[in-house]
C-alpha positions as CSV (number, residue, x, y, z in Angstrom):
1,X,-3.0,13.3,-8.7
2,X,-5.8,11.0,-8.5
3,X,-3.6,7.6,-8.3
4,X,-2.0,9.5,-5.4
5,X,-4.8,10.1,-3.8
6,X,-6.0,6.1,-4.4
7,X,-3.3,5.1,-2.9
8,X,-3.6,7.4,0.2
9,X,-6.8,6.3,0.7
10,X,-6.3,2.7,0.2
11,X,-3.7,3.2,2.7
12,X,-6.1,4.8,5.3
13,X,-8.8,1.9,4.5
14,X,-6.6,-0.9,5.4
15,X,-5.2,0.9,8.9
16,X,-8.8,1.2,9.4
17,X,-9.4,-2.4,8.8
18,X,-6.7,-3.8,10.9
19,X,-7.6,-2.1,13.3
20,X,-11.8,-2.7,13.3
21,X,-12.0,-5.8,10.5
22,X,-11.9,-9.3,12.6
23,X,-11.6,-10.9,9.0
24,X,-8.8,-8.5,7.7
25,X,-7.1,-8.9,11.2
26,X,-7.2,-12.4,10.7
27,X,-5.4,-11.9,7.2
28,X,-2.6,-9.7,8.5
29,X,-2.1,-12.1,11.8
30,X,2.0,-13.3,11.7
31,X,2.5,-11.2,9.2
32,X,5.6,-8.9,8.8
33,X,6.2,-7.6,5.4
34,X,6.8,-4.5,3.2
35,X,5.3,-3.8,0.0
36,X,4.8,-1.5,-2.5
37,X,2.7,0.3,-5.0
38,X,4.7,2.9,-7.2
39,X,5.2,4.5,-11.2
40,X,7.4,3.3,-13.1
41,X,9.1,7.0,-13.8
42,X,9.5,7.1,-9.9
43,X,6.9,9.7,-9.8
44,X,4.3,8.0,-7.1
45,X,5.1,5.6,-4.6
46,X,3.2,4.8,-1.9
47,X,4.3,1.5,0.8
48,X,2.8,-0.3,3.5
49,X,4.2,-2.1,6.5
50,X,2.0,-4.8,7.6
51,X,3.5,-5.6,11.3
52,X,2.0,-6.4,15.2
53,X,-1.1,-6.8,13.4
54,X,-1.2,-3.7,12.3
55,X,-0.8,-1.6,8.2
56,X,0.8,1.3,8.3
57,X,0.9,3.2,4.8
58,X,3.6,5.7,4.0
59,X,4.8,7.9,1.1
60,X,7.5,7.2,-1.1
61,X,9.6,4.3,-1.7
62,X,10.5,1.4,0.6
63,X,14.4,0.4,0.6
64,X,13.5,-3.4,1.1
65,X,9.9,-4.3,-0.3
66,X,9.1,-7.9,-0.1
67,X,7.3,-7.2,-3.3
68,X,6.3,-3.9,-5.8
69,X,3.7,-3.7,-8.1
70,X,4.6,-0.5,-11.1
71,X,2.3,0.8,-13.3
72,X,3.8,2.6,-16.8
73,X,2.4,5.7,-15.2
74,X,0.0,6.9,-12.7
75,X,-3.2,7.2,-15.6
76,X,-2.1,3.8,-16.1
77,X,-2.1,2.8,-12.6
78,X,-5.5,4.7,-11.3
79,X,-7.2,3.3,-14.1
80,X,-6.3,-0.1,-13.5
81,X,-7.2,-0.3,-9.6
């Protein structure tokens, strides 16, 4: 529950960012990419679209991630972000 939650929140940080950051706007300009943060077991996945400038973060799994990070589990993962 609490690497969920991480996620979510790292998620709503970011959108936040791109849309109020000058330097994070600056990272995410011509950038169009999918990527993802997930469990191994499939049990969490969270992925975010970086696109116009913009990060959107959604639930669940992306079908075409231009890269993944998995953790063993989400202790595993929560503890290591």
């Amino acid at each position: 529950m609490k690497f969920r939650f991480l996620l979510w929140m790292l998620g709503r940080l970011m959108r936040k960012a791109s849309h109020s950051n000058p330097a994070f706007q600056q990272q995410l300009q011509g950038k169009d990419l999918t990527f993802m943060l997930h469990t191994l077991d499939g049990k969490v996945a969270r992925h975010f679209t970086v696109a116009n400038n913009r990060l959107v973060s959604r639930s669940g799994v992306a079908q075409n991630p231009e890269f993944s990070i998995g953790f063993k589990d989400a202790a595993f993962g929560f503890a290591t972000m």
